[in-house]
Structure formats: structure tokens, C-alpha cells
NUVEX-811443 format. One record per residue: residue in one letter; x, z, y of N, C-alpha, C in turn; residue number from 0. Coordinates in pm, 1 decimal, padded with zeros to 6 digits. Atoms other than C-alpha are relative to their C-alpha. Layout:
N
<r code="A" n_c1="X" n_c3="Z" n_c2="Y" ca_c1="X" ca_c3="Z" ca_c2="Y" c_c1="X" c_c3="Z" c_c2="Y" pos="NUM"/>
...
//
This chain:
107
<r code="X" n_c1="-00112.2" n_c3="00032.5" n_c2="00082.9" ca_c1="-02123.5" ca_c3="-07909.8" ca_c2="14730.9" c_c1="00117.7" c_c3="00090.4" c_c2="00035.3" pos="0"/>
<r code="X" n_c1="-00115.5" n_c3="-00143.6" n_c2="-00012.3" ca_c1="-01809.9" ca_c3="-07708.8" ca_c2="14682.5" c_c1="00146.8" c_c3="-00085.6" c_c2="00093.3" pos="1"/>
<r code="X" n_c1="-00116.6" n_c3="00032.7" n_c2="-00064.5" ca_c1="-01508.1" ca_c3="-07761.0" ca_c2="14917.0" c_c1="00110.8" c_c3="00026.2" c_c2="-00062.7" pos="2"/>
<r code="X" n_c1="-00121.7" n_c3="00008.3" n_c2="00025.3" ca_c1="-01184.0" ca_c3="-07812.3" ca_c2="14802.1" c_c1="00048.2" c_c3="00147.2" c_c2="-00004.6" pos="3"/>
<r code="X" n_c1="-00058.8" n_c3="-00094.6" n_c2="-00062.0" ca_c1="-01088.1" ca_c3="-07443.3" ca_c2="14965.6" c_c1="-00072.9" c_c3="00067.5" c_c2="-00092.9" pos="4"/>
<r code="X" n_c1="00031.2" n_c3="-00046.6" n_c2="00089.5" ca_c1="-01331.9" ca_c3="-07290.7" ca_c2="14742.0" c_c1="00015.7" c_c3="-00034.1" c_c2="-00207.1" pos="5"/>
<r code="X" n_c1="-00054.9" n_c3="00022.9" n_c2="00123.8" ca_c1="-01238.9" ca_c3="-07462.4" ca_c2="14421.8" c_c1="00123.1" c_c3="00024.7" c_c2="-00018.9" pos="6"/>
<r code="X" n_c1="-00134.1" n_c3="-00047.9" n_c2="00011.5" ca_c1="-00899.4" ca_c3="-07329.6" ca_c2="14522.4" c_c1="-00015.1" c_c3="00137.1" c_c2="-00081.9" pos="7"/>
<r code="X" n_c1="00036.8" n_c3="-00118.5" n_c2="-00003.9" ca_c1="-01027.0" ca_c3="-07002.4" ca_c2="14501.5" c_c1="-00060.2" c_c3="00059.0" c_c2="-00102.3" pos="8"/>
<r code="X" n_c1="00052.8" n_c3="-00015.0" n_c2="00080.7" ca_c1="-01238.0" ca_c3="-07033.8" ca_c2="14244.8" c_c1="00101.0" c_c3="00025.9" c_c2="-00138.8" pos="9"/>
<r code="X" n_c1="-00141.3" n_c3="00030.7" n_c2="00066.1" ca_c1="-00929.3" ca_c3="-07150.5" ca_c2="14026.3" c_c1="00109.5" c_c3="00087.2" c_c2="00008.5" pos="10"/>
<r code="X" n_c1="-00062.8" n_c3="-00151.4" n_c2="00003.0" ca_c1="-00739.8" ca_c3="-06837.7" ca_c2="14111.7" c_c1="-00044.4" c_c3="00101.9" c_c2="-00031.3" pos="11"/>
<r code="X" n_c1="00017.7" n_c3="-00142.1" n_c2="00040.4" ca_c1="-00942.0" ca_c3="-06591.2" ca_c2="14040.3" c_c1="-00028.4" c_c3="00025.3" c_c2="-00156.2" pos="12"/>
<r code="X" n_c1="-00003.8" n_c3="00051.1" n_c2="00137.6" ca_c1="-00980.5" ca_c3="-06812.3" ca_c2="13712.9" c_c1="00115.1" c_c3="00048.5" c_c2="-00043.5" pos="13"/>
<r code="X" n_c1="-00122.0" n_c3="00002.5" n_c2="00047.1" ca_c1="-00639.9" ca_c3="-06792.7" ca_c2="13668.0" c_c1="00064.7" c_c3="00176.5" c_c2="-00032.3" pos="14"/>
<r code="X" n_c1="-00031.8" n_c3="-00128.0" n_c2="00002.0" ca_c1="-00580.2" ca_c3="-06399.0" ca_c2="13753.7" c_c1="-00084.3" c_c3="00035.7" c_c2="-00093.3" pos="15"/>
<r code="X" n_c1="00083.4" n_c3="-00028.2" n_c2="00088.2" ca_c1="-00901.1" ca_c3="-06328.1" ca_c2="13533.6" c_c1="00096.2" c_c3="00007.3" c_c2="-00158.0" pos="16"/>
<r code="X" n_c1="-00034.0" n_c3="00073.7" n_c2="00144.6" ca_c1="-00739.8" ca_c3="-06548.8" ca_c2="13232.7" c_c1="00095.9" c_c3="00091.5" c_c2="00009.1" pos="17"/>
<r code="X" n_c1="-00122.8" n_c3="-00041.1" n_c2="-00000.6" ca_c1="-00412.6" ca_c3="-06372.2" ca_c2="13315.6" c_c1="00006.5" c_c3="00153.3" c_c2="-00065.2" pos="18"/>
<r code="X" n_c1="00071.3" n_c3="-00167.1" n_c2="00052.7" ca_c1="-00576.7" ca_c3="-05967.3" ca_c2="13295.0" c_c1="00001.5" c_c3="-00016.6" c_c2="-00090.2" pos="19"/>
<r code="X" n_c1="00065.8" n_c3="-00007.1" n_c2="00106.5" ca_c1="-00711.1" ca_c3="-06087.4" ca_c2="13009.0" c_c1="00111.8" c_c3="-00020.3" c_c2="-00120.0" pos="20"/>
<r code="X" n_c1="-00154.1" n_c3="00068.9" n_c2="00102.8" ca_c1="-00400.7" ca_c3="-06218.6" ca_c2="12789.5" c_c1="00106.2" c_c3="00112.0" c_c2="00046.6" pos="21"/>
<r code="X" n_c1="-00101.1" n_c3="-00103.3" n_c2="-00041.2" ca_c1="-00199.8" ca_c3="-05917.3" ca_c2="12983.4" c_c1="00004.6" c_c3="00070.8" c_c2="-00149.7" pos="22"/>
<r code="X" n_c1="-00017.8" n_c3="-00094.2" n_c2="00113.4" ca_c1="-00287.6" ca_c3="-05682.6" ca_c2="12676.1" c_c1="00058.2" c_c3="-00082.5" c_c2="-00150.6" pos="23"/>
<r code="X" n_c1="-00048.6" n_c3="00090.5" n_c2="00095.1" ca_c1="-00254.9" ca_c3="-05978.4" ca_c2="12409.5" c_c1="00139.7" c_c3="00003.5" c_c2="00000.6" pos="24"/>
<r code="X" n_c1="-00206.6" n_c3="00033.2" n_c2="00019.8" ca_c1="00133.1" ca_c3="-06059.4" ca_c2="12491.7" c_c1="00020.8" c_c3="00170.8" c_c2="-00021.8" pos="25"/>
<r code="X" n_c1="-00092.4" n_c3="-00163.5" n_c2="00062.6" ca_c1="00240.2" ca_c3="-05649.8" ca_c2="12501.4" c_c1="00006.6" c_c3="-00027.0" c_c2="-00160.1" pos="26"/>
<r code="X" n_c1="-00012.7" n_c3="-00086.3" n_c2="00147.2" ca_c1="00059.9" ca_c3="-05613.1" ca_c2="12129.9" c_c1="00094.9" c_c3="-00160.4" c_c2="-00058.2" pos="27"/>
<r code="X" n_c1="-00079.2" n_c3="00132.5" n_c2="00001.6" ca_c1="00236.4" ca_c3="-05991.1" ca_c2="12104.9" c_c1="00178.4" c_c3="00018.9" c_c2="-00000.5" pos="28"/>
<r code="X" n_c1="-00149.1" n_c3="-00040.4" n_c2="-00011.7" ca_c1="00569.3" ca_c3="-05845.8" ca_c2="12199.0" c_c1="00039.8" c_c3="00083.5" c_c2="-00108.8" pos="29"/>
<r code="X" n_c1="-00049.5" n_c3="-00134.3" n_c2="00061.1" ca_c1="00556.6" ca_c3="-05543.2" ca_c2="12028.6" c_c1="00008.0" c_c3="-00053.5" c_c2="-00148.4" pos="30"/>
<r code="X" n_c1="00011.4" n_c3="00091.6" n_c2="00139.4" ca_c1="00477.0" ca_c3="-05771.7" ca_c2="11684.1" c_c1="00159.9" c_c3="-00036.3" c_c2="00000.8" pos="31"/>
<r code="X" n_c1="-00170.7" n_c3="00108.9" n_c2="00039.8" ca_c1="00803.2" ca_c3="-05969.1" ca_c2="11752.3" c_c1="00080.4" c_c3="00114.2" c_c2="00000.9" pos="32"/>
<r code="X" n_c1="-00124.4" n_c3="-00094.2" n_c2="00023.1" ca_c1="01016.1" ca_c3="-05644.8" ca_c2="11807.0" c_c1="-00024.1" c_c3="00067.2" c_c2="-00135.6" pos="33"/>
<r code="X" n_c1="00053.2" n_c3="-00053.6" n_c2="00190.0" ca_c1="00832.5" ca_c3="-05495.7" ca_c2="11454.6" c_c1="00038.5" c_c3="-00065.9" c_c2="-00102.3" pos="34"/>
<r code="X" n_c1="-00016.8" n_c3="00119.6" n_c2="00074.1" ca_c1="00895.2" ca_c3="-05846.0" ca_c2="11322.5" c_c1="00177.4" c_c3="00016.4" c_c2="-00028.4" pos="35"/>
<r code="X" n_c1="-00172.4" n_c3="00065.3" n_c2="-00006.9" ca_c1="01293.2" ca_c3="-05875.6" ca_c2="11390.5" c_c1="00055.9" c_c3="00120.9" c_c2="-00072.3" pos="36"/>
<r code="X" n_c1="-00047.6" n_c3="-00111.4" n_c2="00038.4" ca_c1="01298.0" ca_c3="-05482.9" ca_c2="11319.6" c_c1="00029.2" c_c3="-00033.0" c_c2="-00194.6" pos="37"/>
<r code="X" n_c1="00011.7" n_c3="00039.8" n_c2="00162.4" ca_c1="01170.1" ca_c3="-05564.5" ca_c2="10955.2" c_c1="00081.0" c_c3="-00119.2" c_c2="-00010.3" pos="38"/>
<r code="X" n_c1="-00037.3" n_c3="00076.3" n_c2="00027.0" ca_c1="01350.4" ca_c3="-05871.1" ca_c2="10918.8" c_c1="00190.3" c_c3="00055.6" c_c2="-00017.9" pos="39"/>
<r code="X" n_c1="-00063.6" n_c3="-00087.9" n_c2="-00048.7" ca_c1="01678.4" ca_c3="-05652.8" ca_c2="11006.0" c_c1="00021.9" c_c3="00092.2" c_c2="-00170.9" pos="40"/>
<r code="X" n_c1="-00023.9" n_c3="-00074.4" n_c2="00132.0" ca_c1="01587.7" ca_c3="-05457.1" ca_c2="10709.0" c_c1="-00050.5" c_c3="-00083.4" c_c2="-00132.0" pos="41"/>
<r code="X" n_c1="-00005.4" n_c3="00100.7" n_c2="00025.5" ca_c1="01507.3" ca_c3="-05710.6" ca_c2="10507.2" c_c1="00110.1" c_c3="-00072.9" c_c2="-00072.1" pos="42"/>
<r code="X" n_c1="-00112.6" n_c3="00066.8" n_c2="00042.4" ca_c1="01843.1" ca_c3="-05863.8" ca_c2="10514.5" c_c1="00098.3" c_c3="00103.2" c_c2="-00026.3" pos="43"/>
<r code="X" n_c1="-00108.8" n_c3="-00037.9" n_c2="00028.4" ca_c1="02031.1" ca_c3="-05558.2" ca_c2="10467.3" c_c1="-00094.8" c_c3="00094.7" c_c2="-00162.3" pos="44"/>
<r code="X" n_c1="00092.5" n_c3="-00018.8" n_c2="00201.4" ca_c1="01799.6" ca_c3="-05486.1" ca_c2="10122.1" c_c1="00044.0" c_c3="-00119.7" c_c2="-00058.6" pos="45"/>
<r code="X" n_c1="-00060.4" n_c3="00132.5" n_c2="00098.4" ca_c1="01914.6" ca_c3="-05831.2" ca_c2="10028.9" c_c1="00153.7" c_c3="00010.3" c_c2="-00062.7" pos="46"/>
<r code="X" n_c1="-00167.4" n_c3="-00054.3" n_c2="00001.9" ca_c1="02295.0" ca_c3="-05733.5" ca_c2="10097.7" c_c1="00025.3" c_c3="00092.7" c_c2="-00115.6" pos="47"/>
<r code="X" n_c1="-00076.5" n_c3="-00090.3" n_c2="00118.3" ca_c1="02290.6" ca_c3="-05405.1" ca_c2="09897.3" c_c1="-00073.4" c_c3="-00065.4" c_c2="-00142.8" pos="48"/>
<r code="X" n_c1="00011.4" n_c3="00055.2" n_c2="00137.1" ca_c1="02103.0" ca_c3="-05616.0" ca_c2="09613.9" c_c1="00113.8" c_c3="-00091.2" c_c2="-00009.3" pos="49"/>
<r code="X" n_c1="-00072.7" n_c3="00075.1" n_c2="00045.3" ca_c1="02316.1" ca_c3="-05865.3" ca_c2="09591.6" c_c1="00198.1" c_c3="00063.5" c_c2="00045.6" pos="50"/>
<r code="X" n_c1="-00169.7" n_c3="-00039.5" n_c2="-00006.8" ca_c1="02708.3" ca_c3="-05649.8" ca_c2="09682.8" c_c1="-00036.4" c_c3="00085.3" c_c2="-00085.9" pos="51"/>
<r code="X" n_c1="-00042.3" n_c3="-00136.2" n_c2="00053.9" ca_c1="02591.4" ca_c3="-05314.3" ca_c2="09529.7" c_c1="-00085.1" c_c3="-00024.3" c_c2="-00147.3" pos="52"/>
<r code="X" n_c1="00072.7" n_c3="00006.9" n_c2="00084.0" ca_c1="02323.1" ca_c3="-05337.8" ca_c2="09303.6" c_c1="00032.4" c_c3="-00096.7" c_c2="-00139.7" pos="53"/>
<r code="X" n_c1="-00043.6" n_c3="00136.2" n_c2="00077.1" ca_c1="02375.5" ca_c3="-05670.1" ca_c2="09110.1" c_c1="00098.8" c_c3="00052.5" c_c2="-00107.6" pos="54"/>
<r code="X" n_c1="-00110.4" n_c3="-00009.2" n_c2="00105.6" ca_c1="02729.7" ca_c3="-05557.1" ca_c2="09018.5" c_c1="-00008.8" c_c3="00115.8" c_c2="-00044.7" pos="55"/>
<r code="X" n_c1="00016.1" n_c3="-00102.0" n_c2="00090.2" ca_c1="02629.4" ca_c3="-05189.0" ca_c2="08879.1" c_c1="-00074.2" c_c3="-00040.8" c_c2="-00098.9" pos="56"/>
<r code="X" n_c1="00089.7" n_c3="00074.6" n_c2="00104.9" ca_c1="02371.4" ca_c3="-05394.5" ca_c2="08680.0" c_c1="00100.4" c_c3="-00049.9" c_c2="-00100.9" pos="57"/>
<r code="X" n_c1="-00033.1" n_c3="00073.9" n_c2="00112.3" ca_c1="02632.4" ca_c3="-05594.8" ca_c2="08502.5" c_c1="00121.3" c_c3="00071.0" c_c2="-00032.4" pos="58"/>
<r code="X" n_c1="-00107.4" n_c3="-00085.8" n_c2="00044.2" ca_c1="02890.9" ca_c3="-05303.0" ca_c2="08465.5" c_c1="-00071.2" c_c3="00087.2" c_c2="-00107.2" pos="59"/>
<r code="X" n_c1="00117.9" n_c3="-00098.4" n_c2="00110.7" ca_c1="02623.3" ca_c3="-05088.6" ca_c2="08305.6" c_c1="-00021.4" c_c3="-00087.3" c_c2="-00129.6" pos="60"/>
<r code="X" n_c1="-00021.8" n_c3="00107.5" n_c2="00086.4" ca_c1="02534.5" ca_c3="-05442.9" ca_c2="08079.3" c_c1="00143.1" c_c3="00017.6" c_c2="-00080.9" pos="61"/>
<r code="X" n_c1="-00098.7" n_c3="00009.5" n_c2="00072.7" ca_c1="02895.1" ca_c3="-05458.3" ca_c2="08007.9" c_c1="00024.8" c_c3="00096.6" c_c2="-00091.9" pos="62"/>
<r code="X" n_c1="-00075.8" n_c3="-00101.0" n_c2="00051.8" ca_c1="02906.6" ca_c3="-05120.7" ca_c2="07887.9" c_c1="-00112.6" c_c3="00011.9" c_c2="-00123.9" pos="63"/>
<r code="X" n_c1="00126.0" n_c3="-00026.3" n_c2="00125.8" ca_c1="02609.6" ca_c3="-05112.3" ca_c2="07674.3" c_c1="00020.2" c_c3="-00116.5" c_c2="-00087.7" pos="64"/>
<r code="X" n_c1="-00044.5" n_c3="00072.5" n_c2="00119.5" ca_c1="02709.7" ca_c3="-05459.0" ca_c2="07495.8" c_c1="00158.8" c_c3="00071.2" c_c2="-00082.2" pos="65"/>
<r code="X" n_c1="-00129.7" n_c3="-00057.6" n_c2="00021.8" ca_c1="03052.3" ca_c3="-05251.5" ca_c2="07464.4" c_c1="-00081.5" c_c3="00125.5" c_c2="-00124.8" pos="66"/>
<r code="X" n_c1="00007.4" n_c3="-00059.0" n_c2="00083.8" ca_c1="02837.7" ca_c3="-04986.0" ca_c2="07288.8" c_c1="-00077.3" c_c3="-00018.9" c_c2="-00145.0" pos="67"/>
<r code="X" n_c1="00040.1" n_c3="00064.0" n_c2="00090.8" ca_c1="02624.5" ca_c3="-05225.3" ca_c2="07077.4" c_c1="00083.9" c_c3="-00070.3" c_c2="-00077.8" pos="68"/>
<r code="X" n_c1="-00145.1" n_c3="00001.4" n_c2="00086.7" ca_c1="02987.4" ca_c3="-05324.5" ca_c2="06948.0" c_c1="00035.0" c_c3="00058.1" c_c2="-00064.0" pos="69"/>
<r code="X" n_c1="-00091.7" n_c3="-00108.0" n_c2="00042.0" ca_c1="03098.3" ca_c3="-04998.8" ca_c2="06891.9" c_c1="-00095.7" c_c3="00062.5" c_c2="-00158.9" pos="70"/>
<r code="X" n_c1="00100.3" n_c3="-00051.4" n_c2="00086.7" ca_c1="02754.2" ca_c3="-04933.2" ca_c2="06676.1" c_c1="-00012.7" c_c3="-00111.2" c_c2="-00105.3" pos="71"/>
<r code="X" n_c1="00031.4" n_c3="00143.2" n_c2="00097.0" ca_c1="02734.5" ca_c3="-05291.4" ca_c2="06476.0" c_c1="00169.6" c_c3="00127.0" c_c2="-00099.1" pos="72"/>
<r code="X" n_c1="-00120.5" n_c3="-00046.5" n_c2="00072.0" ca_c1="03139.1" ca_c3="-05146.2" ca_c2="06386.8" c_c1="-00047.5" c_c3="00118.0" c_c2="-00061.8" pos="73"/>
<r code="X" n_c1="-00015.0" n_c3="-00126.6" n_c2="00115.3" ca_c1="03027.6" ca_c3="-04794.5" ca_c2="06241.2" c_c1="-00109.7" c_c3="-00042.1" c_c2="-00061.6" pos="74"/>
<r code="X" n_c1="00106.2" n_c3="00063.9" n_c2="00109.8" ca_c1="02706.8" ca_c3="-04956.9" ca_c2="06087.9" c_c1="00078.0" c_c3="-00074.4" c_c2="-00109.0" pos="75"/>
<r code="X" n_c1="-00068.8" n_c3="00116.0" n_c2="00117.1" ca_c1="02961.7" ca_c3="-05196.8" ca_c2="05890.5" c_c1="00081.9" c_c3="00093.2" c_c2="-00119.5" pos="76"/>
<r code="X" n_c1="-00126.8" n_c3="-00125.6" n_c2="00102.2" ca_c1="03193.9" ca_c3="-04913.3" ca_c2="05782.1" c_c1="-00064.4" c_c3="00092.1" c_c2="-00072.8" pos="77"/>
<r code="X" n_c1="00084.5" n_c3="-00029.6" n_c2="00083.7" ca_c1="02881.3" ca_c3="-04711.6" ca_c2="05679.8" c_c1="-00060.9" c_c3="-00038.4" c_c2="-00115.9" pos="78"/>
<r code="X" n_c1="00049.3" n_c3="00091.7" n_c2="00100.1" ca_c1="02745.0" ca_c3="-04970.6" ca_c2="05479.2" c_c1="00115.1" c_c3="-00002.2" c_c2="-00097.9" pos="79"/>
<r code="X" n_c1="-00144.6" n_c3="00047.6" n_c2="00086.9" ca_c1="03101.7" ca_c3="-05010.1" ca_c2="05336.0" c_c1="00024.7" c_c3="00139.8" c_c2="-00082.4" pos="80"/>
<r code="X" n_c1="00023.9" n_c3="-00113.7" n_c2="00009.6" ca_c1="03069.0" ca_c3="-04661.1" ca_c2="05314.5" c_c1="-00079.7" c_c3="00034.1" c_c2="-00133.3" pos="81"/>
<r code="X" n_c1="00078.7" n_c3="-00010.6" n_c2="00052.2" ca_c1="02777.8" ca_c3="-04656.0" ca_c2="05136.7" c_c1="00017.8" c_c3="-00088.9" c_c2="-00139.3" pos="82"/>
<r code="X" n_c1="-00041.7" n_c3="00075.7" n_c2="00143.1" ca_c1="02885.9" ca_c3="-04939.2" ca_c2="04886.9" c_c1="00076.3" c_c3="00083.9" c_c2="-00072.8" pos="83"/>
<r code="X" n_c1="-00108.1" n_c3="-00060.1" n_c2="00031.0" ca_c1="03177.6" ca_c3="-04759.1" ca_c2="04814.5" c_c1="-00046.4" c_c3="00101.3" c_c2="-00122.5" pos="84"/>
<r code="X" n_c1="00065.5" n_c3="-00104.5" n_c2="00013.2" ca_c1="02955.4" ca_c3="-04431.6" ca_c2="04709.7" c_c1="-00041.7" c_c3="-00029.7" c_c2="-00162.4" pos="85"/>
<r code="X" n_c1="00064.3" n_c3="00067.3" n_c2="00126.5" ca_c1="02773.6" ca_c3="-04688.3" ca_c2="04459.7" c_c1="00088.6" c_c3="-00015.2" c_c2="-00126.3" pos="86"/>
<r code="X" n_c1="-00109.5" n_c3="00047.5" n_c2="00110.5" ca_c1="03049.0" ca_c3="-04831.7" ca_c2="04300.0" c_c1="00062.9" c_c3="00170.4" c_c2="-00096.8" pos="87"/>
<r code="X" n_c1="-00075.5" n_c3="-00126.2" n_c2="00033.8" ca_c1="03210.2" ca_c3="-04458.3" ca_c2="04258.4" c_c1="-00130.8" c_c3="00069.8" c_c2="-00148.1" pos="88"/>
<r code="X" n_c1="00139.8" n_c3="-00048.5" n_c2="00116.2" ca_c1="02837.5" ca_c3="-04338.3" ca_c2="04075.8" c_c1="00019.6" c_c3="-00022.8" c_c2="-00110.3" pos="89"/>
<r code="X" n_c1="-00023.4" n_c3="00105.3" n_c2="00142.2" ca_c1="02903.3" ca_c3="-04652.5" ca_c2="03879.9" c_c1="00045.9" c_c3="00028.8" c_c2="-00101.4" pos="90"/>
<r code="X" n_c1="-00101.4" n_c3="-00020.4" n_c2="00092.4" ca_c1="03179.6" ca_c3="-04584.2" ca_c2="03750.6" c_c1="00074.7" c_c3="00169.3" c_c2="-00041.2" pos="91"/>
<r code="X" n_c1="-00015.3" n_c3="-00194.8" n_c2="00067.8" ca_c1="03165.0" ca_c3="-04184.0" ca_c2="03696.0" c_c1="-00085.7" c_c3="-00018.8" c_c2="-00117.1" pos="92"/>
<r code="X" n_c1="00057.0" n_c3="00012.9" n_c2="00128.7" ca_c1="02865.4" ca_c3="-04278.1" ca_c2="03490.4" c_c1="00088.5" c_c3="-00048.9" c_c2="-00140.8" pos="93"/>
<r code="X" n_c1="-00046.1" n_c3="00061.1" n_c2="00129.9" ca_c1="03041.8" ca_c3="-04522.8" ca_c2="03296.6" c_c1="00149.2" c_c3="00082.4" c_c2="-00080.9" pos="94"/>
<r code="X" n_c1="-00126.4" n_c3="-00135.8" n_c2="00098.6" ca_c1="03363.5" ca_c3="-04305.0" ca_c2="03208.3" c_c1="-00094.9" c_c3="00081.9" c_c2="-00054.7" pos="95"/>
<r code="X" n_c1="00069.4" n_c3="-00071.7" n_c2="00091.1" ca_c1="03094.2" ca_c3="-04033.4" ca_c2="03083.6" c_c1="-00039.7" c_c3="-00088.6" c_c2="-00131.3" pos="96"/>
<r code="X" n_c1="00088.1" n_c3="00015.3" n_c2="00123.4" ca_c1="02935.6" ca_c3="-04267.7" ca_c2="02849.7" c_c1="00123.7" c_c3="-00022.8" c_c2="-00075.1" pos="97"/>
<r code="X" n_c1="-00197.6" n_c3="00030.6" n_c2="00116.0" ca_c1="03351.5" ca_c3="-04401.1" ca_c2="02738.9" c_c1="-00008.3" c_c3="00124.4" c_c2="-00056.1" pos="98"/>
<r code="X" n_c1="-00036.5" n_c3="-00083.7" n_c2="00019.1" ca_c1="03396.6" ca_c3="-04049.7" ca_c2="02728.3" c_c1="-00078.5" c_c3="00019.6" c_c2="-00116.1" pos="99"/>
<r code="X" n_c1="00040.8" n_c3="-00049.5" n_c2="00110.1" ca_c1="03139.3" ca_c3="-03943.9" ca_c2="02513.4" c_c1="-00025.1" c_c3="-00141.5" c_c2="-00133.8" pos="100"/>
<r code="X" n_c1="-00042.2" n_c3="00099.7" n_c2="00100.8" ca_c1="03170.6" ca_c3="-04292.8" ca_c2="02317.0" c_c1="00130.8" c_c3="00069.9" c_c2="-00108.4" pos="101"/>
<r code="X" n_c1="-00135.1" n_c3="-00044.8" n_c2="00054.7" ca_c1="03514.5" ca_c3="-04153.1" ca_c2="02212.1" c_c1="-00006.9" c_c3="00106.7" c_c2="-00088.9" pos="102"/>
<r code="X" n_c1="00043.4" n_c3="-00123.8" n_c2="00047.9" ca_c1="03396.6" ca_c3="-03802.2" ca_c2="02144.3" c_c1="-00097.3" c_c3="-00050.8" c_c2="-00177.7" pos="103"/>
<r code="X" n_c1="00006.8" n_c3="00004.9" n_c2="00125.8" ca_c1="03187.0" ca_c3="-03947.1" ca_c2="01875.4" c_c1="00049.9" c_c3="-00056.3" c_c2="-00054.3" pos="104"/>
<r code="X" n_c1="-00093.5" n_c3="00033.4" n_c2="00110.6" ca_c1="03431.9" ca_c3="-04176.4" ca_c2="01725.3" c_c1="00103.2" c_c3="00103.5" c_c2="-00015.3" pos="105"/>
<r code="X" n_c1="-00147.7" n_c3="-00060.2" n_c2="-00015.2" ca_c1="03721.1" ca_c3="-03922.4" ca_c2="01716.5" c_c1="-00099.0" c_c3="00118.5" c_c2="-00076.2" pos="106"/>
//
């Protein structure tokens, strides 16, 4: 049977064994958490310039493009107005020719 003095012994070299063995585990263990905090690090300063820088060129750019979908509805209206205008004018060149030559043959 085993003596106390050897189950000491035994139990240490258990322990140094287990220990070797988990030595390489914690480094690549460490080196994870410093990779981890690194990325996390960047991370939060990709969140920052989305939400200080990014965000608000997004809705200045927005502003400016509903500013130019304004500016284009307005010369579409004045075109159109434009374009009525054009009609009416046709209209009424025709219709003086036909007065005109109405006249021509009464007279």
C-alpha cells in the first residue's frame, strides 16, 4: 500500500505535470485577451466615428439632396407652366390666322 509520503509525491508531480501542461494554454489564453481588448478598442472607436462623423455627413448630404429634389420639383413646375404657356400661344396664333383669313374673305 502507498504511504502518505508517496501520495505526496505522487500529487506533485501530478500537479507540476497538470501545470507544464496548461503552461502553453494560458500564454495562447493571454495573448486571446490582449487580441480581444485590442479589437474591442477598435471596435468602440468605429462606433464613435459612426455615430460623431459619419451619421452627421449622412444627413447633411440627405439635407442637401432633399434641397435639390426641391429645387427640381420647382423648375419641373415652371417647365410645365412653360410648356402650357407654349400651347395656349399655338392656340391662339392658329386662331387669329383663321380670324384673319375669316376677314380676308368677308372684306
Amino acid at each position: 500500500m502507498l504511504e502518505k509520503k508517496d501520495l505526496e509525491m505522487i500529487t506533485e508531480i501530478v500537479s507540476k505535470t497538470v501545470g507544464e501542461l496548461n503552461k502553453p494554454i494560458h500564454e495562447r489564453l493571454d495573448k486571446m485577451d490582449s487580441r480581444m481588448d485590442n479589437l474591442e478598442g477598435k471596435v468602440t472607436e468605429i462606433q464613435l466615428t459612426l455615430e460623431n462623423e459619419t451619421n452627421k455627413e449622412i444627413a447633411i448630404i440627405a439635407e442637401g439632396h432633399l434641397d435639390l429634389s426641391r429645387k427640381l420639383d420647382d423648375a419641373l413646375r415652371v417647365e410645365n407652366e412653360k410648356e402650357m404657356l407654349l400651347l395656349r400661344v399655338t392656340r391662339m396664333e392658329n386662331e387669329i390666322r383663321r380670324i384673319k383669313q375669316h376677314i380676308e374673305e368677308i372684306a
